[in-house]
Each structure stands twice: as structure tokens, then as C-alpha cells.
C-alpha positions, 0 to 999 in steps of 0.5 A: 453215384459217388464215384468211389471204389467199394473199398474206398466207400467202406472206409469212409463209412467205417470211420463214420461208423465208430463216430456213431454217426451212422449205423451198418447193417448188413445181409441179403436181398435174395441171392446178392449182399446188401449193406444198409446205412442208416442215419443214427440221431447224432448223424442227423444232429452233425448233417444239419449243422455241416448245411448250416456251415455250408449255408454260411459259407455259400452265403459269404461266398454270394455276397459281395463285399468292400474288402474283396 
């Protein structure tokens, strides 16, 4: 979905991991390894605040103006 290798995908979320914005679980379904990435409450907090500034910005970026 992403188009990242695996090991690409663990670093970016190691590095979200020790911001504490997300937590890592991992373990096993049957035979296969599985890992599960859960939102921690200041992950949410920073997700909801990087839509609003991504909100802004498509706003700013849709609205025509006089100085462009």
C-alpha cells in the first residue's frame, strides 16, 4: 500500500515509535509474524494537527489570490 521495502517501513516507524506516537506489537497469527501498529493518544493529537495544516495549506493552494 505504501510502496516501501519492509526495512524502509521499520525505520520509519522505529523513529515514530521513540517520539511516542505510535506503539509496536509484535508476535504471531498461526505460523506467520505479524506486527501491529497502534496509535498512541499524542499520535492522534500530532495526526489531527498535521490534517489541519495540510487543510490550511490545500486551502491556500485552492484559493485564488491578487498576488500569485
Amino acid at each position: 500500500q505504501l510502496g516501501l521495502t519492509a526495512g524502509n517501513l521499520s525505520k520509519h516507524l522505529t523513529v515514530l515509535e521513540t517520539a511516542g506516537l505510535v506503539d509496536i506489537e509484535k508476535g504471531y497469527e498461526g505460523k506467520r509474524g505479524r506486527t501491529w501498529i497502534t496509535l498512541t493518544p499524542d499520535g492522534s493529537t500530532a495526526l489531527t494537527e498535521e490534517i489541519g495544516r495540510l487543510k490550511k495549506l490545500i486551502a491556500r493552494v485552492e484559493t485564488p489570490t491578487a498576488d500569485r
